[in-house]
DONURO-22126 format. One record per residue (C-alpha): residue number from 1; residue in one letter; x, y, z. Coordinates in Angstrom, 3 decimals. Example, Ala and Ser with C-alpha at 12.3 -4.5 7.8 and 13.67 -1.06 7.14 Angstrom:
BEGIN
   nr  rest      east     north        up
    1     a    12.300    -4.500     7.800
    2     s    13.670    -1.060     7.140
***
This chain:
BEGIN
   nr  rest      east     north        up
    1     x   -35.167    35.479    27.993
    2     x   -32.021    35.891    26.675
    3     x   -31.334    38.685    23.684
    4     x   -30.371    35.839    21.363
    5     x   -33.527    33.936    22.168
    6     x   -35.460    36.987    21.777
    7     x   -33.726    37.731    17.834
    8     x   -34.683    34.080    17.485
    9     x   -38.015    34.425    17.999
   10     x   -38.388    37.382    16.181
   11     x   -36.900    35.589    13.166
   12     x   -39.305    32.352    13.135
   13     x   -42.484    34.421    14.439
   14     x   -41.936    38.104    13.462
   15     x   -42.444    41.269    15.315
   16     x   -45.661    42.723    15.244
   17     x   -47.300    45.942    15.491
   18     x   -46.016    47.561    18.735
   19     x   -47.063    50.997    18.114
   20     x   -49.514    52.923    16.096
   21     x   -48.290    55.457    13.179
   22     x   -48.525    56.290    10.186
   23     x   -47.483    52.633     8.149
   24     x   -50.184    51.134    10.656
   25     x   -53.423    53.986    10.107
   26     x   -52.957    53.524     6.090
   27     x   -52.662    49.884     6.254
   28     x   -56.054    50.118     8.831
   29     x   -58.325    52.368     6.219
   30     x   -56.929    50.102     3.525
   31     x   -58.378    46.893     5.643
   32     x   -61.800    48.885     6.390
   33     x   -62.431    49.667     2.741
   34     x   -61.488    45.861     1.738
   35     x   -63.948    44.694     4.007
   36     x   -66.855    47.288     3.101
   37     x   -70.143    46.119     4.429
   38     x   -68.120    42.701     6.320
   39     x   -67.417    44.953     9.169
   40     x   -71.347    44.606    10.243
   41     x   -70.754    40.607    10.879
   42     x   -67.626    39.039    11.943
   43     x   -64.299    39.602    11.608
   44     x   -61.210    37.148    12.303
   45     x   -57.577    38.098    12.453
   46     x   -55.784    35.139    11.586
   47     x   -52.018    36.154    13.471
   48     x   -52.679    38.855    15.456
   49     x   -49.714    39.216    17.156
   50     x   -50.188    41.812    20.550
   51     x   -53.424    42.797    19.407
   52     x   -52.855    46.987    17.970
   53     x   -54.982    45.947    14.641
   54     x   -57.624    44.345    16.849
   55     x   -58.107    46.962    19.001
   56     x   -58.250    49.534    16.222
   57     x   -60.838    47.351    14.104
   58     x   -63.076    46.496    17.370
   59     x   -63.969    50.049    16.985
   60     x   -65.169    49.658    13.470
   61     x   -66.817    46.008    13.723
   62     x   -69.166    44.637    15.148
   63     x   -67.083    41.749    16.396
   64     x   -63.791    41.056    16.416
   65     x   -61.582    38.247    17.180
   66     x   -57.900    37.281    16.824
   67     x   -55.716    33.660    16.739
   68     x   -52.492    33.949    17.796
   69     x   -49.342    31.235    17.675
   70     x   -47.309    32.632    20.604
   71     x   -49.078    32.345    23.778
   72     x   -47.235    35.553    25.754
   73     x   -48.369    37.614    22.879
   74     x   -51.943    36.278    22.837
   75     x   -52.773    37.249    26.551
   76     x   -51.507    40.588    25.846
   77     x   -53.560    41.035    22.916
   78     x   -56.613    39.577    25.270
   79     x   -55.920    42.897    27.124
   80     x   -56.599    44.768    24.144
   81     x   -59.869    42.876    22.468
   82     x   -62.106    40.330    23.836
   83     x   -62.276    37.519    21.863
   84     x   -58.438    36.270    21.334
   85     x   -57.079    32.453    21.127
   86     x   -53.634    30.837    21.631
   87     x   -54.088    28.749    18.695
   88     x   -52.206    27.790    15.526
   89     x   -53.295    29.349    11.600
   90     x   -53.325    25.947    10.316
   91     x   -56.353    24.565    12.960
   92     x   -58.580    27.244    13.630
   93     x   -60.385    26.584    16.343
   94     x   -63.965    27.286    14.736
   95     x   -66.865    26.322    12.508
   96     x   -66.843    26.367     8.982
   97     x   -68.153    29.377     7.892
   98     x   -68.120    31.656    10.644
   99     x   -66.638    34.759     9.161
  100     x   -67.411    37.437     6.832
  101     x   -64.117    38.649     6.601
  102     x   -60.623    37.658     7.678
  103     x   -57.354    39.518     7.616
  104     x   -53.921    37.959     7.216
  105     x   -51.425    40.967     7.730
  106     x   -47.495    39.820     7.450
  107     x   -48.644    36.897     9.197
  108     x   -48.397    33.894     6.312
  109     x   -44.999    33.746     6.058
  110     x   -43.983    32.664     9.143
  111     x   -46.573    29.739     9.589
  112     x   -45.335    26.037     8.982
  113     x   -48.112    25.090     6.583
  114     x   -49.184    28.410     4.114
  115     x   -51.286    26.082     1.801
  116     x   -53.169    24.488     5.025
  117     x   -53.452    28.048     6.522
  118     x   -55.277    29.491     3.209
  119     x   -57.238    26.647     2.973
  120     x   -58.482    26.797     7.084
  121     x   -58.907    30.489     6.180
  122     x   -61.388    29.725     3.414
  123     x   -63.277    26.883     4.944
  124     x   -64.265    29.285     8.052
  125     x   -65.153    32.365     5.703
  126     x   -68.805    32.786     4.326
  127     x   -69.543    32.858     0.877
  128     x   -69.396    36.345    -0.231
  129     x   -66.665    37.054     2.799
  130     x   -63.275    38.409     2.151
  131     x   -59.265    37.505     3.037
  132     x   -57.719    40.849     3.538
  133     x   -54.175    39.574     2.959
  134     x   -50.388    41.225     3.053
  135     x   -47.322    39.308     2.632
  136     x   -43.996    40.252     1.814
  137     x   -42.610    40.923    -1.849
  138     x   -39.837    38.821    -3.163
  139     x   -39.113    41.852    -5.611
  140     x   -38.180    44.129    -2.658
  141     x   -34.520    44.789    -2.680
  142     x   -34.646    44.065     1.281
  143     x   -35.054    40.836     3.121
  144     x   -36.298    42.683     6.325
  145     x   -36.761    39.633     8.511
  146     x   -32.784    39.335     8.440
  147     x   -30.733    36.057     7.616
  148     x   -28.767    33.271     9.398
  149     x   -25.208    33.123     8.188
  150     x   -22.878    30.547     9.758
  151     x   -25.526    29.302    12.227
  152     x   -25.542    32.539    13.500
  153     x   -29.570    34.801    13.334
  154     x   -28.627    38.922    11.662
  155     x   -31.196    41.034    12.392
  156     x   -31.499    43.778     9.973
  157     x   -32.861    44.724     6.437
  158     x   -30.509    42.545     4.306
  159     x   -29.769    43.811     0.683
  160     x   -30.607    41.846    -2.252
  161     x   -31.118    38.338    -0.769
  162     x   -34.594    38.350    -2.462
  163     x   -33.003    38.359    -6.173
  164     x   -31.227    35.061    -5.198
  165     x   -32.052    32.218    -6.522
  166     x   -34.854    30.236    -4.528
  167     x   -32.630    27.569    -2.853
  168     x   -29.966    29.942    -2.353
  169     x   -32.397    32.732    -0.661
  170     x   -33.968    29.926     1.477
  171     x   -30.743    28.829     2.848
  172     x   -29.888    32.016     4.166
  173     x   -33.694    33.085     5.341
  174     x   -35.170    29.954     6.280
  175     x   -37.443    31.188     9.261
  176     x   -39.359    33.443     6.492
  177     x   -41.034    33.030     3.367
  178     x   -41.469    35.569     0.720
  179     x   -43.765    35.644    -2.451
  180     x   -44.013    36.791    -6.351
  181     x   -47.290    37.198    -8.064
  182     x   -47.209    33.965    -9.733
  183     x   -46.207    32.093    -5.697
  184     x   -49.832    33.703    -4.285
  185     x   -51.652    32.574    -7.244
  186     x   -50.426    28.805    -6.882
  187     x   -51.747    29.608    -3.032
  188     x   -54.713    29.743    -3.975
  189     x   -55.170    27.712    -7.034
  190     x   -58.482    25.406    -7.069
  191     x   -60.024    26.735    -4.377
  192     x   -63.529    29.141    -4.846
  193     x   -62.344    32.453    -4.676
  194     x   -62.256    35.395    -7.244
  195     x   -59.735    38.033    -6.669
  196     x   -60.636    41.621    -5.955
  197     x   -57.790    43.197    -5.631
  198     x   -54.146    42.603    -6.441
  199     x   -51.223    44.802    -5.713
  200     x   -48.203    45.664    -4.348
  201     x   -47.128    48.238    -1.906
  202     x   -44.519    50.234    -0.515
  203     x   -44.017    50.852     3.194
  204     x   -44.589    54.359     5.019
  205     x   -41.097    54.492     6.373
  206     x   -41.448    55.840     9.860
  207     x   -38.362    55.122    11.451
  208     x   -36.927    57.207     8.783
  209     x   -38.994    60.324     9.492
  210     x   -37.988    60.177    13.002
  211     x   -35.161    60.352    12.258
  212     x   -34.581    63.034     9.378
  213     x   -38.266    64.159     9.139
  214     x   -37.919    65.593     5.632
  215     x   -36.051    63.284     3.776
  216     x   -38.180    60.472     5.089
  217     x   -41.279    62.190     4.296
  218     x   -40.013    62.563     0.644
  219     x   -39.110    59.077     0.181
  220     x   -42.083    57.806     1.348
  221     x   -43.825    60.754    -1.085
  222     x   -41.834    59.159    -4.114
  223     x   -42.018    55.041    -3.235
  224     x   -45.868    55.527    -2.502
  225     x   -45.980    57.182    -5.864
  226     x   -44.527    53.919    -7.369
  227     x   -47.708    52.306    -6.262
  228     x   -49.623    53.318    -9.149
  229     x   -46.771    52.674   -11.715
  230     x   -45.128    49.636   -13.013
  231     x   -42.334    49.562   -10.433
  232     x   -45.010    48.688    -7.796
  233     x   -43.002    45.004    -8.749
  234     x   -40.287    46.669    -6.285
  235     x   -42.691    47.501    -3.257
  236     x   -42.424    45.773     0.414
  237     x   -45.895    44.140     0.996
  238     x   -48.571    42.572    -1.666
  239     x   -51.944    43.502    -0.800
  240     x   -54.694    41.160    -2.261
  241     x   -58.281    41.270    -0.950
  242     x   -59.369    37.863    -1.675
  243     x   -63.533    36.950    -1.700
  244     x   -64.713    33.371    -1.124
  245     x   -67.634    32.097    -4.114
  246     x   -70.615    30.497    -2.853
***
């Protein structure tokens, strides 16, 4: 595969986890507290790209399974856990109510159909069960998935294409959504859930550590700070643990 074809795939699917730091253990414990007592039934992962969450959760769950779009990506994350499918977000290939809990992480965006997704992702959760879901900010001052200018794919965290207006910012990043408050809350509008948590995060910033370990460690000090202030509106990721009523 060519490198262009490989920037364009990272543009329309994403790149997932390909190593295990920092950004990935906090975003793990996050996922395990979410999903509490869930962990004793079944889990889904709902995108799971090459399979590092998977593998870290099997050893947590009782059962574990993972969809995945790309079909390269889910055979190598069926050498990492052992209950993956090639299958899209918007058809999940089971049962209604199969799982207790089901995580979404950076995965929405980049699906044709988010309202179909959310709503597949509901009708196989239990009553009671949880969507442990991330999705990118629309208030960070980075578009990280990069931008096509002149029918040409730039890889790269792009400044300030975010604060554009909507029909502007899709033009330029049209292989990625991104999400305010009040866009998630239309997502999910009508159907039985209650929300139980709602926030927004910053990102640990490990390619900046390796790089200049102590000024990276003090910017990710200061923006994980910001969490627990009002310019959380500024982080990467929201983070919204979602539960299904019966």
């Amino acid at each position: 595969m060519s490198r262009e074809r490989n920037l364009d795939k990272a543009a329309w699917c994403g790149e997932p986890s390909y190593v295990w730091r920092a950004g990935q253990e906090r975003r793990l414990q996050m996922i395990v507290q979410a999903a509490g007592e869930r962990l004793q039934g079944r889990l889904l992962e709902n995108g799971c790209g090459v399979g590092m969450y998977l593998q870290h959760l099997a050893e947590r769950a009782s059962f574990v399974a993972g969809i995945e779009f790309d079909l390269p990506r889910a055979i190598e994350a069926g050498q990492r856990a052992r209950h993956v499918a090639n299958a899209a977000g918007e058809h999940l290939p089971f049962p209604d109510q199969t799982f207790d809990a089901i995580l979404s992480h950076e995965v929405l965006e980049h699906v044709r159909d988010d309202q179909r997704t959310t709503q597949e992702m509901l009708r196989v959760l239990r009553p009671g069960g949880r969507v442990i879901l991330f999705v990118p900010n629309r208030g960070y001052p980075f578009e990280t998935h990069g931008i096509y200018w002149r029918g040409r794919y730039h890889f790269g965290n792009i400044p300030l294409v975010n604060y554009l207006p909507r029909s502007w910012r899709d033009r330029l990043a049209p292989h990625v959504r991104v999400y305010a408050h009040r866009d998630l809350e239309k997502l999910f509008a009508g159907l039985p859930v209650k929300f139980i948590q709602r926030t927004v995060l910053f990102g640990a910033y490990d390619n900046i550590i390796a790089r200049a370990p102590r000024f990276g460690r003090l910017l990710r000090g200061i923006l994980q700070f910001l969490e627990r202030t009002p310019l959380r509106f500024l982080g990467l990721s929201h983070f919204w643990v979602v539960e299904k009523l019966s």
